[in-house]
mmCIF file of the N, C-alpha and C atoms, coordinates in Angstrom:
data_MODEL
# 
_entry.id   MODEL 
# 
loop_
_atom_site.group_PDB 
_atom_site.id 
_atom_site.type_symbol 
_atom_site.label_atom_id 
_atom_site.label_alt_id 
_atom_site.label_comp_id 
_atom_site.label_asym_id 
_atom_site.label_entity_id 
_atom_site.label_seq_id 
_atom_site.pdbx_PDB_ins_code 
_atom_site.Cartn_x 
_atom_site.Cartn_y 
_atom_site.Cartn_z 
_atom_site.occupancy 
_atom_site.B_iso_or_equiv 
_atom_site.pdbx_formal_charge 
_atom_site.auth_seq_id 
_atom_site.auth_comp_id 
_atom_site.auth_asym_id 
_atom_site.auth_atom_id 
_atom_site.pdbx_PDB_model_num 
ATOM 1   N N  . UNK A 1 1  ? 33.014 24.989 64.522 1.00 0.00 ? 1  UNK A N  1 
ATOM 2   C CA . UNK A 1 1  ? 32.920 25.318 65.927 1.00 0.00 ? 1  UNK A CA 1 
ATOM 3   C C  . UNK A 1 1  ? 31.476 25.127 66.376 1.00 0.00 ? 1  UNK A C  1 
ATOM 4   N N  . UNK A 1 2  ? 31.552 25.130 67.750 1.00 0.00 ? 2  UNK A N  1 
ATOM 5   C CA . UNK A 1 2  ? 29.751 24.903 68.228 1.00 0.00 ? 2  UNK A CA 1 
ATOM 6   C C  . UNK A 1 2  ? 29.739 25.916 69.440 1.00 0.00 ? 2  UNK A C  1 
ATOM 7   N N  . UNK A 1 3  ? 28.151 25.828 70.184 1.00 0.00 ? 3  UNK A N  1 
ATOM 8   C CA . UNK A 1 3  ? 28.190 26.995 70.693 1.00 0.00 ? 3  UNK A CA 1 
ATOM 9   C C  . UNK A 1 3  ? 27.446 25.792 71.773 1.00 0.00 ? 3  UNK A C  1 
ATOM 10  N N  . UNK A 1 4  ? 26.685 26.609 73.087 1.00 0.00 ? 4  UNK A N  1 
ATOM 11  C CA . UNK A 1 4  ? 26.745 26.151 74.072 1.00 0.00 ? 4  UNK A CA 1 
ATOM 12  C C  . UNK A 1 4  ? 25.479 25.144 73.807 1.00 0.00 ? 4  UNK A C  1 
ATOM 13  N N  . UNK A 1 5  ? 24.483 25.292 72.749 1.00 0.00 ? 5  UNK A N  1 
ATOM 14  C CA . UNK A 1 5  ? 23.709 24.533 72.477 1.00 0.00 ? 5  UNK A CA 1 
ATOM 15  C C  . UNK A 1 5  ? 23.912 23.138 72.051 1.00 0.00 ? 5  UNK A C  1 
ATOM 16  N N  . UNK A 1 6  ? 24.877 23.402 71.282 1.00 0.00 ? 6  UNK A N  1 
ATOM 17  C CA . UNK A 1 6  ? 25.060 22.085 70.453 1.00 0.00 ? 6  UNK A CA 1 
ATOM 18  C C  . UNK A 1 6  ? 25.768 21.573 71.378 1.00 0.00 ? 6  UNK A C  1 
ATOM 19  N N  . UNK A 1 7  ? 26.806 21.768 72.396 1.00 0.00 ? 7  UNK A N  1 
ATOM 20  C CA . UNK A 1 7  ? 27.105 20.975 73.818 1.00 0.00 ? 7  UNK A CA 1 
ATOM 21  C C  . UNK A 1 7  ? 26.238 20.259 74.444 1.00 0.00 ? 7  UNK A C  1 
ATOM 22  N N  . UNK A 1 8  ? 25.097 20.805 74.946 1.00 0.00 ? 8  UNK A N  1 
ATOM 23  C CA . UNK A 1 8  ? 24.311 20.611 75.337 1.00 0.00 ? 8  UNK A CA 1 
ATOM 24  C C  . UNK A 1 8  ? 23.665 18.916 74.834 1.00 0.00 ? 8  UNK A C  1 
ATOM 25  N N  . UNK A 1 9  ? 23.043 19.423 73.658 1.00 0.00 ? 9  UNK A N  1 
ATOM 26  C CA . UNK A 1 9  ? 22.495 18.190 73.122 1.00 0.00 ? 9  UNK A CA 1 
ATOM 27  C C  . UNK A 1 9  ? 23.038 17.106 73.121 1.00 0.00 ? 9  UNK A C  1 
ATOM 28  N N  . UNK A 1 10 ? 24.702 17.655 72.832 1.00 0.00 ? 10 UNK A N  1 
ATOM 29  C CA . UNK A 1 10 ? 25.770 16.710 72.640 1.00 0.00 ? 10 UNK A CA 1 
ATOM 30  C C  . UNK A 1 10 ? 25.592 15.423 73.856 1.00 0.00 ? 10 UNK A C  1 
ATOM 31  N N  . UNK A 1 11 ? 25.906 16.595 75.312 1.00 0.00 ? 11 UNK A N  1 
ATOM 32  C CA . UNK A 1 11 ? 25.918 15.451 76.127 1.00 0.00 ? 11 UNK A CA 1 
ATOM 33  C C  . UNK A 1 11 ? 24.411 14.931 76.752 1.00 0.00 ? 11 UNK A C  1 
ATOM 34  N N  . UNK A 1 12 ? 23.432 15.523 76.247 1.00 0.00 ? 12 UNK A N  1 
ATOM 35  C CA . UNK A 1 12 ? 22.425 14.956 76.892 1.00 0.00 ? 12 UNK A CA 1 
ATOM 36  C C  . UNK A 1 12 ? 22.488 13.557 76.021 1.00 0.00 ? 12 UNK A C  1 
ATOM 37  N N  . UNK A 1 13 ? 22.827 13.463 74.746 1.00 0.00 ? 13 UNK A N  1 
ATOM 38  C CA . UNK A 1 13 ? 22.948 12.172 74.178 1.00 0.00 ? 13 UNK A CA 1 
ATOM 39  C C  . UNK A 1 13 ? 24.006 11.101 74.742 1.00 0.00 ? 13 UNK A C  1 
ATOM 40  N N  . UNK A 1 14 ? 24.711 12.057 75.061 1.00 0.00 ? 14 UNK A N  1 
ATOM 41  C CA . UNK A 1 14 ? 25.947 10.853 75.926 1.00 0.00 ? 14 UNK A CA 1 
ATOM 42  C C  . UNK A 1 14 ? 25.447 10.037 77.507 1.00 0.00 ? 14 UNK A C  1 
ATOM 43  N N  . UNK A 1 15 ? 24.619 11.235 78.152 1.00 0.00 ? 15 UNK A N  1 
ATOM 44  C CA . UNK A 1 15 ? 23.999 10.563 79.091 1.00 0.00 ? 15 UNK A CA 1 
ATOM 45  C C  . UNK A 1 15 ? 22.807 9.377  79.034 1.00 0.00 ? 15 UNK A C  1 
ATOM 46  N N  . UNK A 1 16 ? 22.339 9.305  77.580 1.00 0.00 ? 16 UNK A N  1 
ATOM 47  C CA . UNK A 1 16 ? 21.507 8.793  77.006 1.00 0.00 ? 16 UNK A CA 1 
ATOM 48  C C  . UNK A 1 16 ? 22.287 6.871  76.761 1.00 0.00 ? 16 UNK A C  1 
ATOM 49  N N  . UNK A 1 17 ? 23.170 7.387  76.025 1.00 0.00 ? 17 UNK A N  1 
ATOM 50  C CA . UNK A 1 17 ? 24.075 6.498  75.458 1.00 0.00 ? 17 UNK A CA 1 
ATOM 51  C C  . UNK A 1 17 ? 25.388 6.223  75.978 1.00 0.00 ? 17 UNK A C  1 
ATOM 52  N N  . UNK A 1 18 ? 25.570 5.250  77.062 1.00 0.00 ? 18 UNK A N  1 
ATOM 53  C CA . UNK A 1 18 ? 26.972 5.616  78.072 1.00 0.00 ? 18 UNK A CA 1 
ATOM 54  C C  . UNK A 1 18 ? 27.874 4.628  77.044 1.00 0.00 ? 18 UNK A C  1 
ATOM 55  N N  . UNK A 1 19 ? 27.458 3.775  75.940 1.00 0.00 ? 19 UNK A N  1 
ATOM 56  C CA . UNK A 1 19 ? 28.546 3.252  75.437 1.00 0.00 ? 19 UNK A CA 1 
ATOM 57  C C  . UNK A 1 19 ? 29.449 4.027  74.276 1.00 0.00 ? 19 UNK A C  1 
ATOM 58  N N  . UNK A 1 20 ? 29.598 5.273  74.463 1.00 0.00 ? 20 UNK A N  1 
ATOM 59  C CA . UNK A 1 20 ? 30.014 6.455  73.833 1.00 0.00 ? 20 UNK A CA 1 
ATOM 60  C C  . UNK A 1 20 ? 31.903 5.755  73.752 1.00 0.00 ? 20 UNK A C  1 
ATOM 61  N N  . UNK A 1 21 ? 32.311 5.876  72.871 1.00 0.00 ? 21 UNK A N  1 
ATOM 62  C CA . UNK A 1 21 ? 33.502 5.548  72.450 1.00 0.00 ? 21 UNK A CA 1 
ATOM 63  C C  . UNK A 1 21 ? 34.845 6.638  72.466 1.00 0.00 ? 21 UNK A C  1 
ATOM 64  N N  . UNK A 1 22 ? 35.898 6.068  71.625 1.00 0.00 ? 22 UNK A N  1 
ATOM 65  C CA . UNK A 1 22 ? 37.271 7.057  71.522 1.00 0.00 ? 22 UNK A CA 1 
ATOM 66  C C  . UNK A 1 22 ? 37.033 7.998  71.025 1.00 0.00 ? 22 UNK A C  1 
ATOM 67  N N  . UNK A 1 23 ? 35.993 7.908  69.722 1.00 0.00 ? 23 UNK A N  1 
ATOM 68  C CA . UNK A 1 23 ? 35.833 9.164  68.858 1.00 0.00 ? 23 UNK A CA 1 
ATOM 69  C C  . UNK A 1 23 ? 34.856 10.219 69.370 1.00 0.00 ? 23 UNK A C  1 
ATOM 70  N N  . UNK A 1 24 ? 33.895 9.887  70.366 1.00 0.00 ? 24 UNK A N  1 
ATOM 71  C CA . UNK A 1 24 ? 33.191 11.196 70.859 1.00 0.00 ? 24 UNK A CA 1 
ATOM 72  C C  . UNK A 1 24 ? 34.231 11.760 71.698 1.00 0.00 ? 24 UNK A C  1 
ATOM 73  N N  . UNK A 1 25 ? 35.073 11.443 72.561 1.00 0.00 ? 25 UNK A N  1 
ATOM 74  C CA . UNK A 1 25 ? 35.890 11.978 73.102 1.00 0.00 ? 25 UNK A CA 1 
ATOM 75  C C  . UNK A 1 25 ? 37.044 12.832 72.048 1.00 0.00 ? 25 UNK A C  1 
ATOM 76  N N  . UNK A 1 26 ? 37.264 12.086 71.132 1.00 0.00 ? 26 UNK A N  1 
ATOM 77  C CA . UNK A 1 26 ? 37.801 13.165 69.798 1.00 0.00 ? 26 UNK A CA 1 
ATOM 78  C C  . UNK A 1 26 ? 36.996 14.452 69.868 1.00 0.00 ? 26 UNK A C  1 
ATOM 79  N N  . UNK A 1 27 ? 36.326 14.382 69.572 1.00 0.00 ? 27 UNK A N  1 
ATOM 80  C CA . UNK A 1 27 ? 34.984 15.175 69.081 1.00 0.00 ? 27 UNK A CA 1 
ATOM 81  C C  . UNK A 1 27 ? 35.095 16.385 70.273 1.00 0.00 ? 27 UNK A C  1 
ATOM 82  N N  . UNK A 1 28 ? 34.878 16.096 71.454 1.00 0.00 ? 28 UNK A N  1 
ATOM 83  C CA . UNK A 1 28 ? 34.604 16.603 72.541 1.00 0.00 ? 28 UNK A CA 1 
ATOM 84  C C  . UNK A 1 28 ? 36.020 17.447 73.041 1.00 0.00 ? 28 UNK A C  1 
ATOM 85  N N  . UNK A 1 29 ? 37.493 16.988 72.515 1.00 0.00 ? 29 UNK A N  1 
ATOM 86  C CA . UNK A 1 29 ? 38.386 17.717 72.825 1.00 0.00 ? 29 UNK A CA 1 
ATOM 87  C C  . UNK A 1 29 ? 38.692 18.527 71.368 1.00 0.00 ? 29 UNK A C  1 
ATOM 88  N N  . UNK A 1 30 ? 38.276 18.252 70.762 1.00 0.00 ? 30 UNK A N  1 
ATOM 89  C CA . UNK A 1 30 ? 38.160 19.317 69.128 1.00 0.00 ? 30 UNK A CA 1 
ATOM 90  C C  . UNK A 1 30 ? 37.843 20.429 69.453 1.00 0.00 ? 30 UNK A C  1 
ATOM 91  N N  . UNK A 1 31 ? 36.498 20.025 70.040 1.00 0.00 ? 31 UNK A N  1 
ATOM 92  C CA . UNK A 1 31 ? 35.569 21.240 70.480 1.00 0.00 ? 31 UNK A CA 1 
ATOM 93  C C  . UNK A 1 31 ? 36.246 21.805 71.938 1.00 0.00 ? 31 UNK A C  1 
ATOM 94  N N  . UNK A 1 32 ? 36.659 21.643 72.855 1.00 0.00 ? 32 UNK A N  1 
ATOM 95  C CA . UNK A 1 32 ? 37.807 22.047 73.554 1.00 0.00 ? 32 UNK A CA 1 
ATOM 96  C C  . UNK A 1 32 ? 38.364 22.806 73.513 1.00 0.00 ? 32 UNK A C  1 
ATOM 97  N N  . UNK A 1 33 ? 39.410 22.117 72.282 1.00 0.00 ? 33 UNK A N  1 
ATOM 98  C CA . UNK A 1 33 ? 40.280 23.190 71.674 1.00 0.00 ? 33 UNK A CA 1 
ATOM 99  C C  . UNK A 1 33 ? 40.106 24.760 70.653 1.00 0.00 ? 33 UNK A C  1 
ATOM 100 N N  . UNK A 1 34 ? 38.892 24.424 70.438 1.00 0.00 ? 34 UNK A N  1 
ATOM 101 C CA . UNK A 1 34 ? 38.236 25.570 69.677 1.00 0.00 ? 34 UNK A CA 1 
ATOM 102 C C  . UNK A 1 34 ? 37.959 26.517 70.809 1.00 0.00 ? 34 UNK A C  1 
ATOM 103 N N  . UNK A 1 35 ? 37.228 25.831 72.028 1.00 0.00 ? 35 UNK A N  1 
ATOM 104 C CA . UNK A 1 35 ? 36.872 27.461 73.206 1.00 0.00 ? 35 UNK A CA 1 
ATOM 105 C C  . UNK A 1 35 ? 38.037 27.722 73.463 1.00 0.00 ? 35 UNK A C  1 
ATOM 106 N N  . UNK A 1 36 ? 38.725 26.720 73.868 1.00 0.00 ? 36 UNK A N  1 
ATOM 107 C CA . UNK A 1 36 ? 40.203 27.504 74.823 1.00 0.00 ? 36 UNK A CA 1 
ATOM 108 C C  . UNK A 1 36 ? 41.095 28.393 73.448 1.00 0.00 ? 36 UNK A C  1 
ATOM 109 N N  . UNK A 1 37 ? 40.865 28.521 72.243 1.00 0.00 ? 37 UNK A N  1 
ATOM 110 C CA . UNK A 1 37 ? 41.470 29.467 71.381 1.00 0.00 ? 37 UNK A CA 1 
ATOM 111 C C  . UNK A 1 37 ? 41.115 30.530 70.902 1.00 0.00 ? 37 UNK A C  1 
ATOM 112 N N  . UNK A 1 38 ? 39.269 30.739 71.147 1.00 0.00 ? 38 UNK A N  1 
ATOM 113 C CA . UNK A 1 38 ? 38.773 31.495 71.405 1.00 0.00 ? 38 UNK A CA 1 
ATOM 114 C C  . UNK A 1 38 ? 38.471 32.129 72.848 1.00 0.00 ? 38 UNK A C  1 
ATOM 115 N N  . UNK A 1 39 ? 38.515 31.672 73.050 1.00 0.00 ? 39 UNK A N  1 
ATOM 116 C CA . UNK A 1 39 ? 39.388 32.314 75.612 1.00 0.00 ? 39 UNK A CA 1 
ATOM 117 C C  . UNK A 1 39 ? 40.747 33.169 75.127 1.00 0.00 ? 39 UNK A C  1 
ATOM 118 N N  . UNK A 1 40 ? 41.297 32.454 74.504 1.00 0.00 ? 40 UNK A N  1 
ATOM 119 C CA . UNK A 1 40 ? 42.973 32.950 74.181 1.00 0.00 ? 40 UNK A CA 1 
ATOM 120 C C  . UNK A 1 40 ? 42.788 34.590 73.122 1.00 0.00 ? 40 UNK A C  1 
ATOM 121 N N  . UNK A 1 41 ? 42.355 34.498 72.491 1.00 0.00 ? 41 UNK A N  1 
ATOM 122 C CA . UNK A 1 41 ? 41.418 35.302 71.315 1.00 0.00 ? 41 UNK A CA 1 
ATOM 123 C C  . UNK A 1 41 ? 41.648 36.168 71.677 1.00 0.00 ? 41 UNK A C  1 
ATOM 124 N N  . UNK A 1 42 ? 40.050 35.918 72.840 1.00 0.00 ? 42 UNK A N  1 
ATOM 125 C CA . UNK A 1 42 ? 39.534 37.198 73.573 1.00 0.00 ? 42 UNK A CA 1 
ATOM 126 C C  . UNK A 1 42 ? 40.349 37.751 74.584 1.00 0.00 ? 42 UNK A C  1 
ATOM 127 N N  . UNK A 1 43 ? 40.863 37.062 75.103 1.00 0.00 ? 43 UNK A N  1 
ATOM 128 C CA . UNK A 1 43 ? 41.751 37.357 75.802 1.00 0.00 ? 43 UNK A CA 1 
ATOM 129 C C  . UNK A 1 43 ? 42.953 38.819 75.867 1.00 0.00 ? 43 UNK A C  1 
ATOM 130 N N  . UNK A 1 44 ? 43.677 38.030 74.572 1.00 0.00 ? 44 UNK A N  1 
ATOM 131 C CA . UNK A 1 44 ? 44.457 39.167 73.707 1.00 0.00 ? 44 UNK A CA 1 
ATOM 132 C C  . UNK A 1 44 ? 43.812 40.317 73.319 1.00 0.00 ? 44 UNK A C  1 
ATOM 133 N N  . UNK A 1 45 ? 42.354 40.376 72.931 1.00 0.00 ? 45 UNK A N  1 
ATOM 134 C CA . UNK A 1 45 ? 41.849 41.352 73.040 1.00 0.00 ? 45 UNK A CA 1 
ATOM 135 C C  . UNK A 1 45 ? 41.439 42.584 73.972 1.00 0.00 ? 45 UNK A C  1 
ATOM 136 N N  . UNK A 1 46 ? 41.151 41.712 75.142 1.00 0.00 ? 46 UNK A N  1 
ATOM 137 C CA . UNK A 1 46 ? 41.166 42.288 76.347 1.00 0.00 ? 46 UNK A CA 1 
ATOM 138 C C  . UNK A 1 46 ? 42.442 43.285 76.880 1.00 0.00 ? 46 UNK A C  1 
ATOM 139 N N  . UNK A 1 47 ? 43.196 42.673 76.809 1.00 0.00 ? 47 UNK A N  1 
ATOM 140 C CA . UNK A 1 47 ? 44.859 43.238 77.143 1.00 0.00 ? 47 UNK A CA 1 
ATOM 141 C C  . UNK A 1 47 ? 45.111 44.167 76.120 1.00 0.00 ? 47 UNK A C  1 
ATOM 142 N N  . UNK A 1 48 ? 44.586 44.059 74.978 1.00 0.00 ? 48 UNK A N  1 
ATOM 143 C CA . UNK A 1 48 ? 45.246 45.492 74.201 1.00 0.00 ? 48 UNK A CA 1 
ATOM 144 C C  . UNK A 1 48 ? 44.145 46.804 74.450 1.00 0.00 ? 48 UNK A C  1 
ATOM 145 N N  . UNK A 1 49 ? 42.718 46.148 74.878 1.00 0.00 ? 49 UNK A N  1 
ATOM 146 C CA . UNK A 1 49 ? 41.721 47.323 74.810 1.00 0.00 ? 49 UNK A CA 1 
ATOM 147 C C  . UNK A 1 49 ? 42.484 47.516 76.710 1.00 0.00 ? 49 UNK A C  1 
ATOM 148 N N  . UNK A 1 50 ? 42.837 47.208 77.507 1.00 0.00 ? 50 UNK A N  1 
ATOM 149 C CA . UNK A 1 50 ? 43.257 47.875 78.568 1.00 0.00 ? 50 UNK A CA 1 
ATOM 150 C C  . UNK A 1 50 ? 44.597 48.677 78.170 1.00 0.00 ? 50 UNK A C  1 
ATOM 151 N N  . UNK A 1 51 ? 45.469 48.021 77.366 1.00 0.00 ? 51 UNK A N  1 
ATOM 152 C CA . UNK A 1 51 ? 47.060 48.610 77.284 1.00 0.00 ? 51 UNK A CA 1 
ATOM 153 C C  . UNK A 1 51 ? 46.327 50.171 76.591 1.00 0.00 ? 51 UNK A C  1 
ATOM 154 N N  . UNK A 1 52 ? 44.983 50.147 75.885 1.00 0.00 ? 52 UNK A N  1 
ATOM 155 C CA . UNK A 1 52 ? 44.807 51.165 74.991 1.00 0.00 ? 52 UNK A CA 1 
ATOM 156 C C  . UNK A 1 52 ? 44.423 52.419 76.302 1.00 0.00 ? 52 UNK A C  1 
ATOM 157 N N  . UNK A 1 53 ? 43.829 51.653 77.236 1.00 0.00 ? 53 UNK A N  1 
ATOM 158 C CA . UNK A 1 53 ? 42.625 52.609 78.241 1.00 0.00 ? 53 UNK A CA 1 
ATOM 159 C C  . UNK A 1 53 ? 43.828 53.384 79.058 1.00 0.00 ? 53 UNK A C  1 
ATOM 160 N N  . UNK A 1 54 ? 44.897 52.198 79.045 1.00 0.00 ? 54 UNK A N  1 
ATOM 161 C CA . UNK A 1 54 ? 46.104 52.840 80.294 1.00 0.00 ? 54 UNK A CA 1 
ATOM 162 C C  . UNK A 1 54 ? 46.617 53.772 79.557 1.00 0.00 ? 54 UNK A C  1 
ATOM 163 N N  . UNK A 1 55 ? 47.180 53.672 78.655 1.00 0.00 ? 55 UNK A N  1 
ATOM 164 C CA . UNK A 1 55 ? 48.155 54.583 77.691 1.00 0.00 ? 55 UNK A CA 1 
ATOM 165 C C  . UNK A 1 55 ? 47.352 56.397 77.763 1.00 0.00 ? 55 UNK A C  1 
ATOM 166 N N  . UNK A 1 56 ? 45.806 55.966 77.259 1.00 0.00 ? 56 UNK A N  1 
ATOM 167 C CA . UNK A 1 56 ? 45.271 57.156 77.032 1.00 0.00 ? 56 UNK A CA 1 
ATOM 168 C C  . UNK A 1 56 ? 44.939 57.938 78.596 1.00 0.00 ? 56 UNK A C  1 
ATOM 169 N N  . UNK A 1 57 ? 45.087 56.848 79.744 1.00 0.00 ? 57 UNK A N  1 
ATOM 170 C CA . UNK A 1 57 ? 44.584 57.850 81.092 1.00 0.00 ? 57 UNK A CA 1 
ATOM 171 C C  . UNK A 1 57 ? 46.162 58.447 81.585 1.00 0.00 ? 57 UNK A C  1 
ATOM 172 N N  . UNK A 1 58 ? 46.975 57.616 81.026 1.00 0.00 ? 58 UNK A N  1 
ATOM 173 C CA . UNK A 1 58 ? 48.476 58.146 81.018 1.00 0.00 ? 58 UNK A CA 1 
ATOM 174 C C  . UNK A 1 58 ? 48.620 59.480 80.395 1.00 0.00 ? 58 UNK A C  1 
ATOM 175 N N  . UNK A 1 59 ? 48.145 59.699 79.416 1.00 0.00 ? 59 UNK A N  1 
ATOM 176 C CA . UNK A 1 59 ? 48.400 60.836 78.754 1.00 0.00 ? 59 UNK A CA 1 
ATOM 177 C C  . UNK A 1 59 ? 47.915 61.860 78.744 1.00 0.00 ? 59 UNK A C  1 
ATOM 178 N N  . UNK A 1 60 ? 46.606 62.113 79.401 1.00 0.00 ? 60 UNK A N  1 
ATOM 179 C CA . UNK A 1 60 ? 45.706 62.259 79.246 1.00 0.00 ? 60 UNK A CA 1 
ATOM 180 C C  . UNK A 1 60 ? 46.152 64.223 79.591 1.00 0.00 ? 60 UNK A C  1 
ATOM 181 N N  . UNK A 1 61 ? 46.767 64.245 80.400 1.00 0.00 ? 61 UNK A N  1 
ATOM 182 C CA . UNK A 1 61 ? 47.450 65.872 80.509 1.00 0.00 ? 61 UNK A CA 1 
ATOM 183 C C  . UNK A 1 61 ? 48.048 66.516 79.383 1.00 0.00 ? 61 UNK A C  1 
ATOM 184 N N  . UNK A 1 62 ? 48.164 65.508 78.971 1.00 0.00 ? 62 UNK A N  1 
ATOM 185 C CA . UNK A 1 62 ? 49.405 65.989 77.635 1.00 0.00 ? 62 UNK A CA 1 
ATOM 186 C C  . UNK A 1 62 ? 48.567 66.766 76.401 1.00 0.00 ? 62 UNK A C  1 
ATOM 187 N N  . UNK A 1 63 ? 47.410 66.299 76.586 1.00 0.00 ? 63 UNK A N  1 
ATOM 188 C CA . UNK A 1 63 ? 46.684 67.074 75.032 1.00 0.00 ? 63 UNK A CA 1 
ATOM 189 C C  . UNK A 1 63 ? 46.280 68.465 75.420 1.00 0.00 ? 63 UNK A C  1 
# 
């Protein structure tokens, strides 16, 4: 996986080099697919730390 740096460099080289081929575009939806599964991740994470916050302000009389 890469982080926003190594993007970076990535395309400042592409702007460098416009005869960039099929395989940087490989490359570039690899890496794609790695944020959008980590978006998805976090995501799921998000939704259970709220399902956790609702549940407990739900209950919250009960103890």
């Amino acid at each position: 996986m890469t982080d926003i740096e190594d993007i970076n460099k990535y395309l400042n080289g592409i702007e460098l080099d416009k005869s960039r081929g099929e395989n940087e575009i490989k490359v570039l939806r690899r890496y794609r697919g790695c944020l959008l599964e980590d978006i998805h991740t976090q995501q799921q994470c998000l939704d259970r730390i709220d399902y956790l916050i609702y549940e407990i302000e739900k209950h919250k009389g009960d103890f």
